[in-house]
N, C-alpha and C positions, 0 to 999 in steps of 0.2 A: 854450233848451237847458238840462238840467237835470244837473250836474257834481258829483256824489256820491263821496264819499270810502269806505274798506271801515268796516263797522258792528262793533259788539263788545256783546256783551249784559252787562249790570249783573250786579255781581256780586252774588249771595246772603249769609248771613249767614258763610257757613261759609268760599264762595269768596271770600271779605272778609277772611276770617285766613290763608288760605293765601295766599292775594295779599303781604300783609303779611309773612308768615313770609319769602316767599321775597325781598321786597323787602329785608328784614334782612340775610337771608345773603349776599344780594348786594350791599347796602352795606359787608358785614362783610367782605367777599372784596375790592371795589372801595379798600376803604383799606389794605389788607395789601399789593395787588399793584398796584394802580391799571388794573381791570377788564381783563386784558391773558391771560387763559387765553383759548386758541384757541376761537370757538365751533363747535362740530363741524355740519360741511354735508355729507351725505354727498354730493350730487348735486357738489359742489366736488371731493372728495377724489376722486367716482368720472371724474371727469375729469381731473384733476390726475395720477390714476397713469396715464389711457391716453395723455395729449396734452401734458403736461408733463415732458419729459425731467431729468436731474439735475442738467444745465446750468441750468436758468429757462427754456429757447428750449419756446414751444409749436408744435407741429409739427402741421401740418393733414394727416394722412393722404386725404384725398381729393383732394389737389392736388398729389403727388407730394412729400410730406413736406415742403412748405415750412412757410415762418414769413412773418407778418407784422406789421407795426408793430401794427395793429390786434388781433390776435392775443395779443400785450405788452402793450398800453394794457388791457383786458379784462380779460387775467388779475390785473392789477395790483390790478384795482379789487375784483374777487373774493375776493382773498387779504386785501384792507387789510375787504372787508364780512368775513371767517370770521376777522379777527384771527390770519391766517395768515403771520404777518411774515417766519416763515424763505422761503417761497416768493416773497413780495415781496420781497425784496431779492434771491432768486435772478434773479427775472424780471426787475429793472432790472438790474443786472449785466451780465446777459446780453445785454441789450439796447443797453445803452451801450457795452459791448464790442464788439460784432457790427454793429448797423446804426448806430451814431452814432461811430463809427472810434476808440473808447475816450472820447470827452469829449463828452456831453451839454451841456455849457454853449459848445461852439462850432459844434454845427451838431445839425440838427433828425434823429433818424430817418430813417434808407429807410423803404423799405413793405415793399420785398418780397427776402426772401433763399433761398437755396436750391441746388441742385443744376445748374450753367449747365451747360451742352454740354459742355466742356471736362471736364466731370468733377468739377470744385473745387466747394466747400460756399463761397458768399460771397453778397454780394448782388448781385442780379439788376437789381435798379432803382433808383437811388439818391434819386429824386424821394422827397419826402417824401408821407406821405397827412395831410392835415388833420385826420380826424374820429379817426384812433389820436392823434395830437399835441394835441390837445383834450381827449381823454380821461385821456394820462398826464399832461398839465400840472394836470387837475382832482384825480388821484389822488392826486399828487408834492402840494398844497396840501394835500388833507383827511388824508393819512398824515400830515403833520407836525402837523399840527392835534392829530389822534387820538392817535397817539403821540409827541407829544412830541418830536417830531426836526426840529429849525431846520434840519437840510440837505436834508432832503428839499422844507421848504416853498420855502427858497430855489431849486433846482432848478425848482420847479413854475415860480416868476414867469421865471426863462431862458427856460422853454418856450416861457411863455404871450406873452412879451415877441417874442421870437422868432418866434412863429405870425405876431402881429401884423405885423411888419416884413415877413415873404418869403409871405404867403398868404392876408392882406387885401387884400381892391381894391376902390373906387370903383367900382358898375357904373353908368350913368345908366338911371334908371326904376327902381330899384332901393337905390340908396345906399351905404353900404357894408355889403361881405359878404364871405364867407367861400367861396375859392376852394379847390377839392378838393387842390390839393397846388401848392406852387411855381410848377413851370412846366408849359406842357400843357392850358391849361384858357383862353387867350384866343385862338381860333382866327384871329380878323382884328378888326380894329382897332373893328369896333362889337357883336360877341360877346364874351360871356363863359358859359363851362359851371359850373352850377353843381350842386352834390345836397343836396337837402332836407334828406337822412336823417345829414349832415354835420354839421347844425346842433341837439343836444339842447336844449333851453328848461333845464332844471336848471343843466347845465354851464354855459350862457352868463351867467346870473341870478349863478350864484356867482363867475365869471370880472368882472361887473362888479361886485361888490359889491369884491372882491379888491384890482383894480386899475381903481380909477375915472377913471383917465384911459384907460382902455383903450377900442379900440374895441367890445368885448362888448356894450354895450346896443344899439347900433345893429345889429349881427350881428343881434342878436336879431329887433328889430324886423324887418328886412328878411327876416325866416321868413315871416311872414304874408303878405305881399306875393308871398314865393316860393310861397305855397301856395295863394294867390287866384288867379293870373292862370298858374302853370304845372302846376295840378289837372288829371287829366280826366275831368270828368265826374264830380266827388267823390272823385276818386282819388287818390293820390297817385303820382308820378312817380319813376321813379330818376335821372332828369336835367330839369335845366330850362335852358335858351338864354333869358338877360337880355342887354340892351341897351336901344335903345329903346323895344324891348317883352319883355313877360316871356309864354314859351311852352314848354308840355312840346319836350325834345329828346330826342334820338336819343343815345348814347353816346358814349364818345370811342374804345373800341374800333372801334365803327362806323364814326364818320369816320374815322380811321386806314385800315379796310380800305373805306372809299369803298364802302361798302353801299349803296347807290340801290334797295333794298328794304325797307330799315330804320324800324322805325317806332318812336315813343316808348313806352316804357311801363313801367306801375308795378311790381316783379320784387321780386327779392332785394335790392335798396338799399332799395324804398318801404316794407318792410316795416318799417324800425325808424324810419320818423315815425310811426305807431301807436303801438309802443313809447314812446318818449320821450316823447310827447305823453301817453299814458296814465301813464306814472312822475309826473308832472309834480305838483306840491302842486295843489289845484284853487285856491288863492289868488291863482297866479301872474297877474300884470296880463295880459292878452291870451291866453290861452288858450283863452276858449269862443271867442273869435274867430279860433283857427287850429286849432281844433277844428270851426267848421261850417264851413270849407273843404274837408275829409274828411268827409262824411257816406256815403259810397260806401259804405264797406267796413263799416260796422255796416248798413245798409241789406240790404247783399248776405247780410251772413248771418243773416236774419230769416229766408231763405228757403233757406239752404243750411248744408250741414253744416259745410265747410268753407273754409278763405280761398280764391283764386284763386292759383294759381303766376303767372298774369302777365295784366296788364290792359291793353287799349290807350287810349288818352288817348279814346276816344268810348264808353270804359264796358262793352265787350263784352269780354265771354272770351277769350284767345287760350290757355290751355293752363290747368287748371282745379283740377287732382291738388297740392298743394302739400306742404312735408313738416311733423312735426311742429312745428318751428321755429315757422312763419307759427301756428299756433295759440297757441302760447305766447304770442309778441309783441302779439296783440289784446286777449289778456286784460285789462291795463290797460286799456287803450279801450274793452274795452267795459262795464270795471265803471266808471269815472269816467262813462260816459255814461250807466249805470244798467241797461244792456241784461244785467239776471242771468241768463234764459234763456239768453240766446246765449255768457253768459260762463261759464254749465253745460256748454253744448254742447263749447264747444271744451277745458277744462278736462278734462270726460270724455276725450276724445276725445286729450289729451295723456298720459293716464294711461294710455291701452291700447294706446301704441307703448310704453312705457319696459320695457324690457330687465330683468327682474331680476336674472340674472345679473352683468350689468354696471354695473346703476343709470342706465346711459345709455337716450335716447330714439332711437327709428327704428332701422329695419334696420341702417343704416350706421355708426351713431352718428356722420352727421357733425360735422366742428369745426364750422359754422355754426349748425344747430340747436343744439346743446348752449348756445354762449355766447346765444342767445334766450333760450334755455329757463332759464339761469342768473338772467341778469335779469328774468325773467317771474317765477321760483318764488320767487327771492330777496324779490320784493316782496308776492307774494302770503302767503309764509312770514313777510314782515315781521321779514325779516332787516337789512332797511335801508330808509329814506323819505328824500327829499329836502325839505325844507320848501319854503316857498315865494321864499326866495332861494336855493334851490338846496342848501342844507349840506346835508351827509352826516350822514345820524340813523341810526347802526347799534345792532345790540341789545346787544352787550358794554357800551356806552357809556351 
């Protein structure tokens, strides 16, 4: 397998002094301020005004105005890549306010807050979700980094310490890994529910470099394992059932409503192991090897325009139409795979949902695509890279 990084053409004589010129002004401005003027995103800002209230709370209009952890962890990260610090500090604020009952350093996030029955604006589910609390513990680390703020890094290792202790677990066949949130996810004593799309290779790389006693490298590890044996059919899954054996699963809303129709399959969760795996440095240790676990979804669009909305674990269609979002998120996979046609196709094809009025993508401009599409352009735009232990390489910097 052949893992290609984006190309850049040699500069000419001329483009050699403007290089330099701007390299100047930008050392000259980096000493004055210490590289800290907002870099302007408009596709950030153009979301920021429709989805980002004055509070920092992002509000998901297509889901009856909620907010979620994940939601928070996202924007956080957005604002620290556009060196949009006023908006990061509103977003943790808000967040530690609201779903962590004011004190982040004694309990982890909810997931999910919003509008209960009763009529009250609070939180709906106080379970924590893993893959937001992964994110903000990664952001809370590289802000303080970036900008210079020890309390933000300190914050980050709470998180990250914390993840560890209430949402780590021992699976056998498996090792340890990273369970979707607290509690809820060990249905009987030789199950365990796990999601792929939980676990970023970036995140985890820098989470172990962070804190080396931390479980993160083993997380990490047991991806691969998670995408060998709970794949279908080269696909990836939005849930996988570990135990003694490792097998695409069925959801946990499903068990819950005791769906005895319900089948596994790879949706709106599998779409950002694509992502992450395509963000990913091509240096990172294991990567072409949790990359040809997935060869489905570059395969599938050799011969199709667009991604699939949902797959089932034996590789057939079950619904086909997906939104812009899922194009976005391949992008990286499928330029690290080298596949440029296809990373043309879906590229186009991103470009002629987006809204100019709005700067936003698709009819709806939902909150799901947009945060895709955020980390897709973001990287594409080479507004930020991950190296290959994971740090955060933004272009201010």
């Amino acid at each position: 397998m052949i893992i290609r990084r984006p190309t850049s053409r040699a500069a000419n004589g001329s483009g050699l002094v403007l290089r330099c010129a701007g390299l100047l002004l930008t050392l000259s401005i980096c000493l004055s301020d210490g590289c800290r003027a907002e870099q302007p995103w408009p596709l950030w800002n153009s979301y920021a005004d429709r989805m980002v209230d004055g509070q920092g709370r992002v509000v998901d209009h297509t889901a009856g105005d909620r907010t979620t952890s994940e939601g928070q962890a996202y924007g956080m990260f957005f604002a620290l890549v556009a060196n949009d610090r006023g908006r990061f500090d509103n977003l943790l604020r808000w967040t530690e306010a609201n779903l962590a009952g004011g004190d982040m350093t004694l309990r982890l996030p909810a997931w999910s807050w919003g509008k209960a029955p009763d009529g009250a604006w609070k939180i709906l589910d106080p379970n924590p979700a893993s893959d937001a609390d992964l994110w903000m513990a990664y952001t809370l680390f590289e802000a303080g980094r970036l900008w210079r703020e020890p309390r933000y890094e300190k914050l980050g290792a709470i998180l990250a310490t914390r993840i560890a202790q209430q949402e780590v677990a021992f699976v056998p066949g498996l090792g340890i890994t990273l369970l979707p949130g607290a509690t809820g996810f060990h249905p009987d004593s030789e199950t365990w529910i796990i999601n792929p799309s939980y676990l970023p290779p970036p995140v985890l790389m820098r989470l172990s470099e962070l804190q080396t006693e931390g479980p993160w490298h083993s997380i990490l590890n047991s991806l691969q394992t998670i995408l060998q044996k709970g794949s279908g059919a080269g696909f990836a899954m939005d849930w996988v059932a570990a135990g003694t054996t490792v097998r695409p699963s069925i959801s946990a809303a499903q068990r819950a409503a005791n769906d005895h129709s319900a089948v596994p399959i790879g949706a709106y969760e599998a779409i950002r192991v694509y992502l992450w795996l395509g963000l990913t440095d091509e240096g990172t240790p294991g990567l072409a090897a949790m990359l040809a676990q997935v060869p489905g979804m570059a395969a599938y669009l050799q011969h199709e325009m667009t991604p699939p909305l949902e797959m089932d674990a034996q590789g057939q269609v079950i619904k086909r139409d997906s939104s812009p979002g899922f194009s976005a998120a391949v992008v990286p996979y499928l330029h690290l795979l080298g596949k440029r046609n296809e990373e043309r196709v879906q590229l186009t094809r991103l470009g002629a949902t987006r809204d100019p009025g709005t700067g936003l993508y698709g009819k709806e401009a939902a909150y799901y695509d947009q945060n895709l599409v955020l980390f897709a352009t973001g990287w594409t735009e080479q507004r930020y890279r991950f190296d290959r232990g994971g740090k955060l390489i933004v272009r201010w910097r």
